[in-house]
C-alpha positions as CSV (number, residue, x, y, z in Angstrom):
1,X,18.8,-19.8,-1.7
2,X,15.7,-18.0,-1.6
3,X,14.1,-15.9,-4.2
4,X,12.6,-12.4,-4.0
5,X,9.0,-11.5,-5.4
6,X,8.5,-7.5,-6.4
7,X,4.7,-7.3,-7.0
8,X,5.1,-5.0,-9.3
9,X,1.8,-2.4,-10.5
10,X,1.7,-1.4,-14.1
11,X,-1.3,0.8,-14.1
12,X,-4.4,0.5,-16.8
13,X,-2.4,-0.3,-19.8
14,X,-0.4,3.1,-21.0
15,X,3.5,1.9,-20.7
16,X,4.2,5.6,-20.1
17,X,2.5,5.6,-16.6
18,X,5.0,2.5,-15.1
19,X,6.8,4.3,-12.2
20,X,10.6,3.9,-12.5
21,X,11.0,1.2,-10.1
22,X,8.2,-0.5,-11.5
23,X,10.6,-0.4,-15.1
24,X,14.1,-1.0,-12.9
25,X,11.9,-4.3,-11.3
26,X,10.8,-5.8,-14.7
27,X,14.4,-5.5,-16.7
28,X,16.1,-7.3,-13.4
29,X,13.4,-10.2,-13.6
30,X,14.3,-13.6,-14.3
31,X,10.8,-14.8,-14.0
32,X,7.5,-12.5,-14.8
33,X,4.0,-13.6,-14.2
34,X,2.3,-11.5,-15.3
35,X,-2.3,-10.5,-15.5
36,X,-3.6,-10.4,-19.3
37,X,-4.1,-6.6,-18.7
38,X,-0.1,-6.1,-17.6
39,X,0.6,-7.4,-21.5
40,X,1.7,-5.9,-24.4
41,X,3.8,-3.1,-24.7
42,X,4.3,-3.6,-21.2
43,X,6.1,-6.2,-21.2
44,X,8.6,-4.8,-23.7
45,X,10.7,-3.5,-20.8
46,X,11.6,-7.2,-19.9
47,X,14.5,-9.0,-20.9
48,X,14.5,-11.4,-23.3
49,X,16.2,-14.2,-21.5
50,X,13.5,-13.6,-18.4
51,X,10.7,-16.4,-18.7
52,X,7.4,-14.7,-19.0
53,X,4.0,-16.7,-17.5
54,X,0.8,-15.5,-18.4
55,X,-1.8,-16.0,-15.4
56,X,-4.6,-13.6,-16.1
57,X,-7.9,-13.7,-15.2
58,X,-10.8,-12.1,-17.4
59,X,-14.5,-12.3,-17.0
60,X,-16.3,-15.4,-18.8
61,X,-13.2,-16.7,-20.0
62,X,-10.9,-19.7,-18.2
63,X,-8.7,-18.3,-16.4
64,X,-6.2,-19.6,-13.8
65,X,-7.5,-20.8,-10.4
66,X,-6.0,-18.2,-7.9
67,X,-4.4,-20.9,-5.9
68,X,-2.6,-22.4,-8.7
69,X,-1.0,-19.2,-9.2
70,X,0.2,-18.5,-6.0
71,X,1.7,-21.7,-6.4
72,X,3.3,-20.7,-9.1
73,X,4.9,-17.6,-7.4
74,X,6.0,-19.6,-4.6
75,X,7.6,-22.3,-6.8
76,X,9.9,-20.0,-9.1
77,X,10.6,-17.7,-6.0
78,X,12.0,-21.1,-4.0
79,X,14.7,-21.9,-6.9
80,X,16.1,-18.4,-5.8
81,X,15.1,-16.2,-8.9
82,X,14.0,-13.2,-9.2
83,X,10.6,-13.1,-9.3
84,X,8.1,-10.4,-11.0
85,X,4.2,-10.6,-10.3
86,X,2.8,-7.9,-13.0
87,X,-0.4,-6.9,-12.0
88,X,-2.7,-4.1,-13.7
89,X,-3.6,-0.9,-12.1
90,X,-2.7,-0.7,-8.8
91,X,-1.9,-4.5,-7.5
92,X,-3.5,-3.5,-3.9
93,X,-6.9,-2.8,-5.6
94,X,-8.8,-5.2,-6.7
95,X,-5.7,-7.7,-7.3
96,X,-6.2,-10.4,-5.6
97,X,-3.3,-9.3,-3.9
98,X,-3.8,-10.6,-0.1
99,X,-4.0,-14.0,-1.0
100,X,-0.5,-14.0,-2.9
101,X,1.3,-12.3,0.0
102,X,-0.6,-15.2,2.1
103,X,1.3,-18.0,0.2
104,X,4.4,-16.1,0.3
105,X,4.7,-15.6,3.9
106,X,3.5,-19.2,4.7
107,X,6.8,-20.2,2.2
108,X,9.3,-17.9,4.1
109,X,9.5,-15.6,0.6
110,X,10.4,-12.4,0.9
111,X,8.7,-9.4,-1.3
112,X,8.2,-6.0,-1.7
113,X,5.0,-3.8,-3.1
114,X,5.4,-1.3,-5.8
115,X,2.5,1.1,-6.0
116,X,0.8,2.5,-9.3
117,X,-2.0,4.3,-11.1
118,X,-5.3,2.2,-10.7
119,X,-7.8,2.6,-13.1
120,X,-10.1,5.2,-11.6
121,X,-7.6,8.0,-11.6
122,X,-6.5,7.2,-14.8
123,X,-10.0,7.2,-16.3
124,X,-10.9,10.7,-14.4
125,X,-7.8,12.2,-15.9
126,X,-8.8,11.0,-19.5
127,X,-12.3,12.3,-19.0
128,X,-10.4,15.6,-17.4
129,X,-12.5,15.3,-14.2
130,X,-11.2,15.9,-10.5
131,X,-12.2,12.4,-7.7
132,X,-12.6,14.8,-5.8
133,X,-14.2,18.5,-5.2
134,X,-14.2,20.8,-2.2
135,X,-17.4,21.6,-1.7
136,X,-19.5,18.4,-3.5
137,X,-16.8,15.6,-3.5
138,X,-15.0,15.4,0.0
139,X,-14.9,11.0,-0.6
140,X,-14.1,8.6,-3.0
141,X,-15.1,5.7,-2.6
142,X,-13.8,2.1,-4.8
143,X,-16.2,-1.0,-4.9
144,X,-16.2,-4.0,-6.9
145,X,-19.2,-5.0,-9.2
146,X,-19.6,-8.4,-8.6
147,X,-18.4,-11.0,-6.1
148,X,-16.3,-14.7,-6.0
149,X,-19.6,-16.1,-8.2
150,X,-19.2,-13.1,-10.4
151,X,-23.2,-11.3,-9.3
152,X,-23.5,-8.4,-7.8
153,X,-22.1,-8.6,-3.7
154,X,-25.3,-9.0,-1.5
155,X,-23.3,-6.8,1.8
156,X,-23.0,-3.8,0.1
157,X,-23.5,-0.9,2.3
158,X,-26.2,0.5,-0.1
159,X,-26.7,3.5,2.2
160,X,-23.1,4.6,1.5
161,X,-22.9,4.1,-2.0
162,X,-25.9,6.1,-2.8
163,X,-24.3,9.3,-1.3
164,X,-25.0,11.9,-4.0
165,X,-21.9,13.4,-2.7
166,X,-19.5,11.1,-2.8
167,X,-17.0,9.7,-6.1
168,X,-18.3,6.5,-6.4
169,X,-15.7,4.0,-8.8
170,X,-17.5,0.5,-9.2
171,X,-14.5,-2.0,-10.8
172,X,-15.9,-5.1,-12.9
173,X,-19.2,-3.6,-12.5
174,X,-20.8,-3.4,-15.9
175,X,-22.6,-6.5,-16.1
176,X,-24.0,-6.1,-13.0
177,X,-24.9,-2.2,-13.0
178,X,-28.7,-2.3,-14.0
179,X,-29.3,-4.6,-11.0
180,X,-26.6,-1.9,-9.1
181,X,-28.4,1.1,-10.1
182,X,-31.9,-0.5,-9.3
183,X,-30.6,-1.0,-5.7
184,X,-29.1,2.8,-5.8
185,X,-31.8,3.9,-6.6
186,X,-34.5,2.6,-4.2
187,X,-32.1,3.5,-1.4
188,X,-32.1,7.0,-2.5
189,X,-29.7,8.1,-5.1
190,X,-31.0,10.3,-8.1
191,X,-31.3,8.5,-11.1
192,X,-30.3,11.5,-13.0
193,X,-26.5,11.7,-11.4
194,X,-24.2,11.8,-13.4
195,X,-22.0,8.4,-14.5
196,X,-19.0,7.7,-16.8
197,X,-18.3,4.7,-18.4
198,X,-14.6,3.7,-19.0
199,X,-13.3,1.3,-21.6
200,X,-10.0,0.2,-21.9
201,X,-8.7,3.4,-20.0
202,X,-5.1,4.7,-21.1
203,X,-4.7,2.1,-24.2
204,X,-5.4,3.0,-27.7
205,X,-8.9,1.4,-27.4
206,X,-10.0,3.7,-24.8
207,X,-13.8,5.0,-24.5
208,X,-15.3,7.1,-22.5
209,X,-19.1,7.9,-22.9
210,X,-21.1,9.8,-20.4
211,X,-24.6,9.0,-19.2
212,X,-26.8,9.6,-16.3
213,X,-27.0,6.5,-13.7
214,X,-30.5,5.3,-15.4
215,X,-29.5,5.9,-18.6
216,X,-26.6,3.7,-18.5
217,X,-28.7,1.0,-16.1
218,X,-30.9,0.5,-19.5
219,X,-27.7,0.9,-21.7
220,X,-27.9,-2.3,-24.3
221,X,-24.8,-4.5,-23.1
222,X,-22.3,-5.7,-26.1
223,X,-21.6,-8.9,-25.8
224,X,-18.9,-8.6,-28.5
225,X,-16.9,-6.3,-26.2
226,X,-14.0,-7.9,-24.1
227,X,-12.4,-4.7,-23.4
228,X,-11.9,-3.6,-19.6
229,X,-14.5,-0.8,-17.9
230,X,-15.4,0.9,-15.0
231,X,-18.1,3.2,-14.2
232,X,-17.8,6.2,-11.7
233,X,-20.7,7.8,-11.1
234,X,-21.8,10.8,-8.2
235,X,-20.8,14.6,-8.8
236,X,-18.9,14.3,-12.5
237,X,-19.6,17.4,-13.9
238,X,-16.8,19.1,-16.0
C-alpha cells in the first residue's frame, strides 16, 4: 500500500501562525521530515511515536543534497505511511518545492499542499507595514538573493526590481545585497528608498532594523549571525 505525503507550511517560526490543518497533518504523521527552520516548538505538535528526519538546508553549512531528500520522501511514502514534509514559511516559495512533487509523481505518490504564512507578510506585520498601498504599492514582488552556486542570479529583470513603486521582498538575499543594491541602483532606483531588514521573523530572536537601500548595501555583515533574514525594500514608510 501506498503512502500519502501532506507538504505541510509552518510559516517563519511562531507555532501560533500553523493553520489548523497544518496542526491536524503533523499529529496524524507517522513520519516528519522536516527543514531546520520548521524545528522547535514546532515540532511539539507531533506525536511521540512519529519518526522525525531532519533535512534542512542553511547557508554555508552541509546540508542535505536535494535529491537525497526526495528520496527520502519517496522511500517512507512507499512503505504506506503517513508522510509529513515540514517546510518553513510558505513551502511554495522558495522551498524547493517543485522538485519534491517531481519525485513524487514519477513514484505514483499521492500528496496534498497546505498553504501558510511566508516570511514577508510575517515580517511586514511585525514591522506594522501594509505589502501593499493604493496609491504607491499596487505590486509586490518576491525574489531570491542568490542562485544554485549561492551569488547573486545573473537574469534578474533589473528593470522591474528597481520600480520605486513596487514591494520588493528579496529571500536569502543578505550576503549578496551590496552587489544587489549596486545593480539597483545603476538601473535607476533611489538609493535613499526605504529598506527593512528582517531577522529571525516571528521567533523570539526576531530583528527588525530600518535603513535606506545604500545604507544597508554598506551595512558591516556579521559573520557570527546564523539567524534567518530578508530584506524588503520600495515604499515602507509607516
Amino acid at each position: 500500500m501506498t503512502g500519502f505525503v501532506s507538504f505541510v507550511s509552518s510559516g517563519p517560526g511562531d507555532p501560533e501562525l500553523l493553520t489548523v490543518k497544518a496542526v491536524k497533518r503533523l499529529q496524524e504523521a507517522e513520519v516528519v521530515l522536516f527543514d531546520d527552520l520548521s524545528a522547535g516548538p514546532i515540532l511539539e505538535h507531533v506525536s511521540v511515536e512519529a519518526d522525525l528526519i531532519g533535512v534542512g538546508k542553511r547557508a554555508g553549512r552541509q546540508s542535505p543534497k536535494q535529491d537525497h531528500v526526495s528520496r527520502l520522501l519517496v522511500e517512507h511514502a512507499l512503505t504506506g505511511a503517513r508522510v509529513v514534509r515540514l517546510k518553513s514559511g510558505d513551502a511554495g516559495v522558495f522551498g524547493r518545492l517543485e522538485e519534491e512533487i517531481s519525485a513524487l509523481k514519477e513514484a505514483g505518490v499521492a500528496f496534498e499542499i497546505i498553504p501558510g504564512v511566508t516570511a514577508a507578510s510575517s515580517a511586514a506585520a511585525a514591522a506594522m507595514i501594509p505589502l501593499t498601498r493604493r496609491l504607491t504599492a499596487r505590486r509586490v514582488q518576491f525574489i531570491t538573493g542568490h542562485g544554485e552556486s549561492g551569488a547573486l542570479p545573473d537574469d534578474l529583470n533589473m528593470a522591474a526590481l528597481a520600480d520605486a513603486t513596487a514591494t520588493t521582498v528579496v529571500y536569502m538575499g543578505r550576503r549578496t545585497f551590496a552587489g544587489f543594491a549596486a545593480r539597483l541602483i545603476e538601473a535607476g532606483l533611489p538609493g535613499s528608498t526605504p529598506a527593512l531588514l528582517a531577522e529571525a521573523v516571528s521567533t523570539p530572536d526576531q530583528k527588525l532594523s530600518r535603513h535606506t537601500v545604500e545604507s544597508l548595501a554598506n551595512l558591516p555583515l556579521d559573520p557570527a549571525t546564523s539567524a534567518p533574514a530578508l530584506i524588503l525594500y520600495g515604499p515602507l514608510s509607516e
